[in-house]
C-alpha positions in Angstrom: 61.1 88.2 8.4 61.8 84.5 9.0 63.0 85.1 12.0 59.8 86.9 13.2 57.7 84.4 11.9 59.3 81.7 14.5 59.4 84.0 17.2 55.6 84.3 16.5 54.5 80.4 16.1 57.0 79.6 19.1 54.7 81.2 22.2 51.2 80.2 20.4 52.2 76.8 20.5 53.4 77.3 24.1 50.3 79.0 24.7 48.1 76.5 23.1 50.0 73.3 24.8 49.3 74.9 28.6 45.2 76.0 27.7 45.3 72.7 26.5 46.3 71.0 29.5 44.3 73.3 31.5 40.8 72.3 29.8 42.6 68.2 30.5 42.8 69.3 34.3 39.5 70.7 34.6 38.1 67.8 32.6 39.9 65.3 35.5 38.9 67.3 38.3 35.5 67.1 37.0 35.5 63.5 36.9 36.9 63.0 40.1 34.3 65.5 41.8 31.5 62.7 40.7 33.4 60.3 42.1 33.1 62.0 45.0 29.3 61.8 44.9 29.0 58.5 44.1 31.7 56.8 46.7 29.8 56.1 49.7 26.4 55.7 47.8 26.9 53.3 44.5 30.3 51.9 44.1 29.6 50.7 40.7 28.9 53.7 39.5 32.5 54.9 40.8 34.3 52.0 39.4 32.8 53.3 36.1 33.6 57.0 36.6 37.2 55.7 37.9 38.0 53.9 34.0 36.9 57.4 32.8 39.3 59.4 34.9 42.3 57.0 34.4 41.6 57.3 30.5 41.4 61.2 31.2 44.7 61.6 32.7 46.4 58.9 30.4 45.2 60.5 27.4 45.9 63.9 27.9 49.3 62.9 29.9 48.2 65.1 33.1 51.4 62.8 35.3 50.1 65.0 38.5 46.5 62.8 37.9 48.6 59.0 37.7 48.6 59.2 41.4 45.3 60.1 42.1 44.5 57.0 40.4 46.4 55.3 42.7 44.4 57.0 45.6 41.0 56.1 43.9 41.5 52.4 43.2 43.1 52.0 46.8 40.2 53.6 48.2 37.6 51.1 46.3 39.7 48.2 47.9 39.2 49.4 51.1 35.8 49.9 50.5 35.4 46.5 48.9 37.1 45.1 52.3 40.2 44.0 50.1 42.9 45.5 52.5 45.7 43.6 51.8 45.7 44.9 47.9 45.1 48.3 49.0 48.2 48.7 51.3 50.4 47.7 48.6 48.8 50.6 46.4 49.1 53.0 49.1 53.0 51.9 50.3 54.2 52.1 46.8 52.6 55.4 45.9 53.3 57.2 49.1 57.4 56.0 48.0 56.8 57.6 44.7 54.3 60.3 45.6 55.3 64.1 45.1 52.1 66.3 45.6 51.1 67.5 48.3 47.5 67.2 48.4 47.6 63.0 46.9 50.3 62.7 49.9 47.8 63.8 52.2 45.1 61.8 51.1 47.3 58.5 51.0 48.0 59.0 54.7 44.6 59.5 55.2 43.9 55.9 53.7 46.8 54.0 55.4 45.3 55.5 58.9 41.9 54.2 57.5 43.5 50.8 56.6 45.2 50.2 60.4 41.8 51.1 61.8 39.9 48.6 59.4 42.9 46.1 60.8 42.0 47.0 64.2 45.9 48.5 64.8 44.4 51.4 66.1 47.4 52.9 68.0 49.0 53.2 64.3 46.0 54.5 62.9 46.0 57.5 65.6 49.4 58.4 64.9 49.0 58.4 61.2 45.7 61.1 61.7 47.4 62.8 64.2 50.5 63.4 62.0 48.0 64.8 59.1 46.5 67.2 61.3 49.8 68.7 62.0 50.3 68.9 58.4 50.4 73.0 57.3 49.4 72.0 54.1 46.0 70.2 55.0 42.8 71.0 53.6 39.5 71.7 55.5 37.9 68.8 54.3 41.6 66.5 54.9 41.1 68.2 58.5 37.6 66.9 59.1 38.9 63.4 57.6 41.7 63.3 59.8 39.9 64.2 63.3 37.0 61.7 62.1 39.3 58.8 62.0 41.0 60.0 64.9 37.1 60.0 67.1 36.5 56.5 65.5 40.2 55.1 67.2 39.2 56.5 70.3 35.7 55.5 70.7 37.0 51.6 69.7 39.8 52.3 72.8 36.9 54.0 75.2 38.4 57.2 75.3 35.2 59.4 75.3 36.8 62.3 76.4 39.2 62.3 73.9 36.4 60.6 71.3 34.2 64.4 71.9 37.2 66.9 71.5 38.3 64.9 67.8 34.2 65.0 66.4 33.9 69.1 67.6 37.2 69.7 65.9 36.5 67.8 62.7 32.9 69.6 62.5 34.4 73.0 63.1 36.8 72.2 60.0 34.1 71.0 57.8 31.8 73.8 58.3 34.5 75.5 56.6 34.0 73.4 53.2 31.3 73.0 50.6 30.6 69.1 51.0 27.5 69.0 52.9 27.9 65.0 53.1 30.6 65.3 55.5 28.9 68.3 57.7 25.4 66.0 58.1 28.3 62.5 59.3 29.9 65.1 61.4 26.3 66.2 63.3 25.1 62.9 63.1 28.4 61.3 65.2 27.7 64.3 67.5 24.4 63.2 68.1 25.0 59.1 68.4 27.7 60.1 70.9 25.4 62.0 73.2 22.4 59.6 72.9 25.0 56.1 73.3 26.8 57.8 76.2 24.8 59.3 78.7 21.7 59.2 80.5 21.3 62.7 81.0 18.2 64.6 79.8 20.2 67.8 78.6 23.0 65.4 76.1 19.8 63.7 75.3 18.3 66.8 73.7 21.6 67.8 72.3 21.5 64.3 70.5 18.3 65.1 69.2 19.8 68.6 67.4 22.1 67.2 66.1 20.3 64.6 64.3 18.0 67.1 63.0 20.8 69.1 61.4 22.4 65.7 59.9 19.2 64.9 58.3 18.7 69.1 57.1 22.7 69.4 55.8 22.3 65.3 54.2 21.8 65.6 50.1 18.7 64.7 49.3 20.5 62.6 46.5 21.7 60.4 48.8 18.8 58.1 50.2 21.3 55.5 52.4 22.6 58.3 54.2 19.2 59.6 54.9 17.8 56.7 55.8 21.0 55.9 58.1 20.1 59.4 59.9 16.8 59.3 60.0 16.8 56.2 61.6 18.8 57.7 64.4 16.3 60.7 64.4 14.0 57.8 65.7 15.9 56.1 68.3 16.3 59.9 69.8 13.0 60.6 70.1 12.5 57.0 71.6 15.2 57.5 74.1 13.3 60.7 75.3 10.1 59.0 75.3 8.3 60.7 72.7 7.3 57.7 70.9 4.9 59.6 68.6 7.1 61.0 67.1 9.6 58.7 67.0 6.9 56.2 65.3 6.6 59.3 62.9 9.9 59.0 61.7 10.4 55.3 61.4 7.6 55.3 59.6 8.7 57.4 57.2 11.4 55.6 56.9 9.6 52.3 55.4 7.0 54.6 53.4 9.7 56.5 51.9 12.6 54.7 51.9 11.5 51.1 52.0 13.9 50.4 48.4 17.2 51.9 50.0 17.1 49.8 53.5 19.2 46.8 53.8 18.2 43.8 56.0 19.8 45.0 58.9 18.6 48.8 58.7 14.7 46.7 57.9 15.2 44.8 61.1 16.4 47.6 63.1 13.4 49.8 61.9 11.0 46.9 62.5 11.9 46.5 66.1 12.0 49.9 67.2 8.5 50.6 65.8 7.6 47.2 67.7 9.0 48.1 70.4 7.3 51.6 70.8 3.7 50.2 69.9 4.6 47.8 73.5 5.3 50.8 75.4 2.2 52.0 74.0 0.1 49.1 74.7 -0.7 48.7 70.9 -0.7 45.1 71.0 -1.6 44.1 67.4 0.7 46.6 65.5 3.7 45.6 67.8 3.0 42.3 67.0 2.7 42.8 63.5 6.0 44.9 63.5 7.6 42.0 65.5 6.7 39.5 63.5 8.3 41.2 60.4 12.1 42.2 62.3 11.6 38.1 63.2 10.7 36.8 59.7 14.4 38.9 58.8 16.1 38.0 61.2 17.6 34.8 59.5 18.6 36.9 56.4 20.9 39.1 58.8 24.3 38.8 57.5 25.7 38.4 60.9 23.0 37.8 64.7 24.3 39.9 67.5 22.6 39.9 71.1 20.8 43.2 70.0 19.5 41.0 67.5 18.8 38.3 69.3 16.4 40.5 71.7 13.7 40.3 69.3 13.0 36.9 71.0 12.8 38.9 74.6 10.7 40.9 73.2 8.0 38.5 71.8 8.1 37.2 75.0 6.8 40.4 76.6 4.3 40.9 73.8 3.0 37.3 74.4 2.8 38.0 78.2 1.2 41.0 77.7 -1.5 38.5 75.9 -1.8 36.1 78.4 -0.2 33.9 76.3 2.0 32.6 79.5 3.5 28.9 77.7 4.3 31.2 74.4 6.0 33.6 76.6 8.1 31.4 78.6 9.0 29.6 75.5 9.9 32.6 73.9 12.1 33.5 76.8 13.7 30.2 77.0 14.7 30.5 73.2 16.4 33.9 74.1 18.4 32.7 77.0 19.4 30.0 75.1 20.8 31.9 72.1 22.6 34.6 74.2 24.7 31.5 76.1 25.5 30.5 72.7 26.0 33.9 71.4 28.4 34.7 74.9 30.1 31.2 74.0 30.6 32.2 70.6 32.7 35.6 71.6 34.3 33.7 74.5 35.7 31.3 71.5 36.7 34.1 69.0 38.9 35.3 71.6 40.3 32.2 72.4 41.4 32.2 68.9 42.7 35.8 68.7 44.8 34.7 71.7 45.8 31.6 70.3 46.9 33.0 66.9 49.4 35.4 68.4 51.6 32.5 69.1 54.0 30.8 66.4 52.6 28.5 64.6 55.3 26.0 64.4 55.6 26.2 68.5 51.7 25.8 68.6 51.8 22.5 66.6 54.4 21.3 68.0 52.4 21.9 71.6 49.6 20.2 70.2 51.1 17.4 69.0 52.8 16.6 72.2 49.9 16.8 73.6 48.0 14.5 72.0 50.8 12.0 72.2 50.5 12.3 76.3 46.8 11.7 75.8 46.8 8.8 73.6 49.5 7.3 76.1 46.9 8.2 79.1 44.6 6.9 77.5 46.2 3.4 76.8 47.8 3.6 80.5 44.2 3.9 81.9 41.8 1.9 80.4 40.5 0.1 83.2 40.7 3.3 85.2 38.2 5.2 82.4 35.5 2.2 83.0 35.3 2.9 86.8 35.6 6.4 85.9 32.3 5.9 83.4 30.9 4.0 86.1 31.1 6.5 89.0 30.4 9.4 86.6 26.9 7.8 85.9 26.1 8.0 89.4 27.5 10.9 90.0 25.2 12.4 87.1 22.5 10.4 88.9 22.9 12.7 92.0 23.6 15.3 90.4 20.8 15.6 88.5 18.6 14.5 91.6 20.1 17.3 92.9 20.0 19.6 90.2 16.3 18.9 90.0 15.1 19.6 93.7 17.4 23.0 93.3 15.5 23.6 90.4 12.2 23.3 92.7 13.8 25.4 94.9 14.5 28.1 93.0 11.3 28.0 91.0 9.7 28.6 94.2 11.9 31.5 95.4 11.2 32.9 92.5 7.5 33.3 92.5 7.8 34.3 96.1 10.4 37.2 94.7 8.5 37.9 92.2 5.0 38.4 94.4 6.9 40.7 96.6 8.0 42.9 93.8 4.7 42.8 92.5 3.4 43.9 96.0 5.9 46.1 96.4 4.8 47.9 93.3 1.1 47.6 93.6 1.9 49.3 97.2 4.2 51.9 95.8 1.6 52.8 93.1 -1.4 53.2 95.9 0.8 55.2 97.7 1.7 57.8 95.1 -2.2 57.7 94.5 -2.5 58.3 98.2 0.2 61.4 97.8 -1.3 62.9 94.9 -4.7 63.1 96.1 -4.2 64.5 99.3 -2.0 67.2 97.8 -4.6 68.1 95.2 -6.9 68.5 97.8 -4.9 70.4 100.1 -3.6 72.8 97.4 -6.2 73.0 94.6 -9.3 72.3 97.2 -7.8 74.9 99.5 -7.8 77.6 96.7 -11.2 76.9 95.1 -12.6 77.7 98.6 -10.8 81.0 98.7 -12.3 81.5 95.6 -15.6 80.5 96.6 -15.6 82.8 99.4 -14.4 85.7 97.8 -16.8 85.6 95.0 -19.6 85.2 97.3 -18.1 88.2 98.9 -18.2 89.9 95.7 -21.8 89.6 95.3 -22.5 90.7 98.6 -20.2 94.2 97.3 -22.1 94.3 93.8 -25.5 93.6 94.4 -26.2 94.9 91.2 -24.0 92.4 89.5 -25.4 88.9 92.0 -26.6 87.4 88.8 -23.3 86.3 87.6 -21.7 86.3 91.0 -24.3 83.7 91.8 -22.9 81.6 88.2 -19.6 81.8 89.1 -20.1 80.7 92.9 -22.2 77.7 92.2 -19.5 77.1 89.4 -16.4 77.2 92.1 -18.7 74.8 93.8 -19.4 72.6 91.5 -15.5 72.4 90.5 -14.7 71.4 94.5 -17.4 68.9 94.3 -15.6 67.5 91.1 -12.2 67.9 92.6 -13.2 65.6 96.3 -14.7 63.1 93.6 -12.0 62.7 91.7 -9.7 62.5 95.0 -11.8 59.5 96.4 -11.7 57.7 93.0 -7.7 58.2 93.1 -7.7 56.8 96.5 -10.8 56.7 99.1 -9.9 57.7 102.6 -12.3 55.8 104.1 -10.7 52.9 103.6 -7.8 54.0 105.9 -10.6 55.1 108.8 -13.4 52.7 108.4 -11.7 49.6 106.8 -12.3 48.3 103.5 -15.8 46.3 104.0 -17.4 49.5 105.1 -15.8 51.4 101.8 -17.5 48.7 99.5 -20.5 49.1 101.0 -20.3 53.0 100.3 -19.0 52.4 97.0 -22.1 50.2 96.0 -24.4 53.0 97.8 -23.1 55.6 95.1 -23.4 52.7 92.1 -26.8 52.0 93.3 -27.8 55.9 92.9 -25.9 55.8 89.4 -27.7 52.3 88.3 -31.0 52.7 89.3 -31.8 49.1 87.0 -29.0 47.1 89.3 -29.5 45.3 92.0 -26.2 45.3 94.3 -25.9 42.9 97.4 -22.7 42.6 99.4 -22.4 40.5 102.1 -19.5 40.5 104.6 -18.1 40.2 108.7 -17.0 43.9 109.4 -13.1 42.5 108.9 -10.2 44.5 109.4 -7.2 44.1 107.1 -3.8 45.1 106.8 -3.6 48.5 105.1 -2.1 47.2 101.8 -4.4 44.1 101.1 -7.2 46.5 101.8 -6.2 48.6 99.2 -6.2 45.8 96.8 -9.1 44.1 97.5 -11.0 47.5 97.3 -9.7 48.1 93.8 -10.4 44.4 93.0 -14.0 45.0 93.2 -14.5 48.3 91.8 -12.2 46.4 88.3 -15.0 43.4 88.5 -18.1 45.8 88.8 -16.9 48.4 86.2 -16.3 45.2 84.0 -20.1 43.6 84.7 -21.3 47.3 84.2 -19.5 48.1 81.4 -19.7 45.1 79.2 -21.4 42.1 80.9 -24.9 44.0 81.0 -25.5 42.8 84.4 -28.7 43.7 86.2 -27.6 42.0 89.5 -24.5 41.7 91.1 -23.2 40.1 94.4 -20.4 40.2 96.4 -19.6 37.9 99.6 -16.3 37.5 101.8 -16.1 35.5 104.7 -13.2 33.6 107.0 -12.7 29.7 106.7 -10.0 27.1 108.0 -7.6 29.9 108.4 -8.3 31.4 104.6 -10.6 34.3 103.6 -13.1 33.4 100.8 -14.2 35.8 98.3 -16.9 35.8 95.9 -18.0 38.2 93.3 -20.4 36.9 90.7 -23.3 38.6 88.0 -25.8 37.8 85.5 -24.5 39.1 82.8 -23.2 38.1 79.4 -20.7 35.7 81.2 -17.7 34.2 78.8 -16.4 31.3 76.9 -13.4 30.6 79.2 -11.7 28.8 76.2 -11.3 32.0 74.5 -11.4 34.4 77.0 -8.4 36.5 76.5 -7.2 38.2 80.1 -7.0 41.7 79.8 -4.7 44.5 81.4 -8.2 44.2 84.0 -8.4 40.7 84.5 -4.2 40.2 84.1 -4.2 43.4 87.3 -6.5 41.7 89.5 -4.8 38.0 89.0 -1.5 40.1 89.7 -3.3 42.2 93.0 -4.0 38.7 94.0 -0.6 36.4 94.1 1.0 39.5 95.7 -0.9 38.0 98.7 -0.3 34.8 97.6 -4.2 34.3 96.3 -5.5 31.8 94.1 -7.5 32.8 91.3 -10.8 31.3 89.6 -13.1 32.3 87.0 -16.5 30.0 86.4 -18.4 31.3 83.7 -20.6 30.5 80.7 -21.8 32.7 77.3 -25.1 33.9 78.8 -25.2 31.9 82.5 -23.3 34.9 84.0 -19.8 35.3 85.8 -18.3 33.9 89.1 -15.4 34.9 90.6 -13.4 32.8 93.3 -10.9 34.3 95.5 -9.0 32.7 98.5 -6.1 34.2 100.6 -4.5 32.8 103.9 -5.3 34.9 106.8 -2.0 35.1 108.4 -0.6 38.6 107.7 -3.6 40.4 106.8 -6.3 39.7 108.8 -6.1 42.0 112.0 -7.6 41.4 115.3 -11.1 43.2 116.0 
């Protein structure tokens, strides 16, 4: 009976010892799983959730869990940046480590830690071992390839870079951690967007981000922030900047607590930068100013960051605020020469520290010994040398300074030909597009009109509404030839430009019965181009009297003097206070149309004393002979 009793007791205790250390495993696997959560969004909360786990496992006396703890705490001191303390974890666990799946991990880490120490050739063979491991998970899988597409995009290898992210995505499809699926489709997309200019990768980019935003926790606001800021610079990269203002946007109503300085500035400069493109002048300013006001808080100034000083310049130009630009612009050349310095030096430095230290003293000692002895030797020598550098500074500058002249000069002239060279470009696309709207669109809306008025000739019955549609057609090809001359009027090209004008102010005069229009001029002939210009330099001035000057009278007068063509265009309108009249995209096109023919530009004008408008070009080039 005894006997059966202990028989009895010994298996229940058995029994109870293993359900007990069952419930201790779940309990640490539990744990672990929040730290999990927690790692890549609040590492104080995983610190906390670590203590827990360790006093799990040391409680309960689960020895499989004592080196997971090492895995943990190695993997905060990477996080942390402390790399040195987090090899020695990982080399004395991996000595002592016996499962599997910690092994794994450790690796994982110590190809992590290479990378962080830019040894990246060690880092690649560490992930590439892993992923020959048969005893990987899905999840260690995706790890291992994403470590080994970080190693290759640092060494260039795109190709390579591609292959390692498709791998690592197909492996964490396979798992339940929807963190690592969104990083996975959000690399895809910042490799497609960063690496190619092609409209088709462009638009695979965009998928991808979509998906990385769709599969990213809502739990985890940094992530979601991180991606949707990419979602933005997609949609700005294919020029759909509605909707990339959309997103950004979105980003600092929703998320404006969870961005750091750098995401803040980022954000701030793309939204800047798409109001620009959009010709929203105030808010790009006032998105501008913001990314600058930051820009002293960023931990560390790149040249991306340094751009924002380029781009106030363009928004200031884009005011007519020429000084502020240039200033602007000076401030951003200067900082990326300092900025290009700064690298230059760093890897001076790297170069220098891979000598021995002892051989590099010793170098510099001897030679500041040979310079101090120079230097004593050749006294007298350095005061001539003094001497004849100061006038060779002299000269230099003096020569410095005329270059300077010089190339100030070339590059107005440069830039006047570009700008002609576009002004002409533009015209002639104008040119293209309306003679192709009228050959094709014109051509059909006569076939039209003849076939309905053929109709209605077959259904007298019906003429009515045959009649509707006809006078309809005909109204749309009178429509259509208007809008062709306002693209670009022909006449200029057969009756020259002073005989256009005059037409032009004919069909204004119809329009405006109450405005008096006077244009006086030579029947000149000028070179196709400056015709072009001139022509759209007055229709910009009238539209502008019409349109806000009130003017009731408006004149116009060109004539040839001491080699130079005079223009005049002047109203009695409103006029202007020229000490705060701000130029326009009208007024800053016509100032542009003019030094492209190397013009000079004057405005005369008072509030309520009207407007005057002075115009000179030299002859030579663009007057032809009658």
């Amino acid at each position: 009976m005894f006997n059966y009793k202990i028989n009895l007791v010994v298996p229940l205790f058995v029994a109870f010892v293993l359900s007990f250390k069952t419930v201790a495993q779940k309990e640490c696997l539990s744990i672990e799983k929040k730290m999990e959560l927690v790692f890549e969004t609040d590492l104080s909360k995983y610190d906390v959730l670590f203590d827990e786990f360790v006093k799990c496992q040391e409680s309960n006396r689960i020895d499989k869990f004592h080196s997971r703890s090492a895995y943990h705490e190695a993997r905060a001191f990477l996080k942390n940046g402390e790399i040195d303390k987090a090899d020695k974890l990982i080399n004395a666990s991996l000595k002592i480590q016996k499962d599997s799946r910690t092994l794994i991990d450790l690796k994982l880490l110590k190809s992590a830690s290479f990378m962080l120490k830019g040894q990246l050739d060690s880092s690649l063979k560490i992930s590439n071992e892993v992923i020959h491991f048969k005893t990987c998970s899905s999840i260690q899988l995706a790890k291992a390839y994403q470590y080994n597409a970080n190693c290759h995009s640092k060494l260039g290898n795109r190709q390579y870079q591609l292959n390692s992210l498709r791998s690592g995505l197909s492996f964490a499809q396979k798992t339940n951690d929807s963190v690592i699926k969104s990083h996975f489709n959000n690399s895809l997309g910042a490799y497609f967007i960063l690496g190619s200019t092609k409209t088709q990768d462009q638009w695979k980019a965009l998928n991808y981000c979509k998906k990385a935003i769709t599969l990213c926790p809502k739990r985890d606001s940094s992530l979601t922030v991180t991606y949707l800021i990419n979602l933005g610079n997609v949609y700005s990269t294919l020029k759909l900047n509605d909707k990339s203002l959309s997103v950004l946007r979105q980003v600092l109503n929703d998320y404006t607590n969870h961005l750091n300085t750098e995401q803040y500035f980022d954000v701030a400069m793309n939204i800047g930068s798409t109001y620009l493109i959009k010709e929203d002048i105030e808010k790009a300013g006032y998105f501008y100013q913001k990314a600058f006001e930051l820009l002293n808080e960023l931990p560390s100034i790149t040249s991306s960051d340094i751009s924002i000083y380029f781009n106030l310049s363009e928004l200031e130009y884009m005011k007519g605020n020429t000084k502020k630009s240039l200033d602007y612009l000076k401030t951003y050349v200067t900082l990326n020469e300092k900025y290009l310095a700064k690298e230059n030096a760093d890897k001076i430095i790297e170069i220098q520290e891979r000598f021995n230290d002892k051989v590099r003293r010793t170098q510099i000692l001897e030679l500041k010994n040979k310079n101090q002895q120079a230097k004593l030797d050749n006294y007298f020598l350095q005061i001539i040398l003094l001497v004849s550098l100061a006038i060779l500074t002299v000269i230099v500058s003096l020569y410095l300074y005329f270059q300077h002249k010089k190339a100030l000069k070339e590059k107005v002239k440069v830039e006047n030909e570009i700008n002609k060279a576009a002004i002409e470009a533009t015209e002639n696309e104008k040119l293209r597009f309306s003679r192709d709207l009228h050959d094709s669109l014109g051509g059909s809306l006569t076939v039209v009109g003849l076939l309905v008025n053929q109709a209605k000739e077959n259904n007298p019955d019906q003429s009515e509404k045959f009649e509707e549609l006809y006078q309809l057609v005909q109204t749309s090809i009178h429509d259509l030839r208007r809008i062709c001359r306002d693209l670009f009027p022909s006449e200029i090209l057969i009756s020259g430009v002073v005989t256009s004008i005059g037409y032009y102010y004919e069909k204004l005069s119809a329009l405006h019965p109450s405005v008096q229009f006077d244009f006086t001029s030579e029947n000149f002939k000028f070179e196709k181009g400056f015709s072009v210009n001139l022509y759209r330099i007055v229709q910009e001035l009238t539209n502008n009297s019409l349109k806000y000057a009130e003017a009731t009278r408006i004149e116009t007068n060109m004539l040839v003097n001491d080699g130079r063509l005079e223009f005049a265009f002047s109203d009695n309108g409103k006029g202007v206070d020229l000490k705060t009249l701000h130029k326009g995209l009208g007024l800053h096109s016509i100032e542009e149309r003019a030094a492209a023919y190397k013009g000079s530009f004057k405005i005369e004008s008072k509030p309520d004393e009207g407007f005057v408008l002075l115009l000179s070009f030299p002859i030579e080039g663009i007057l032809l002979e009658n």
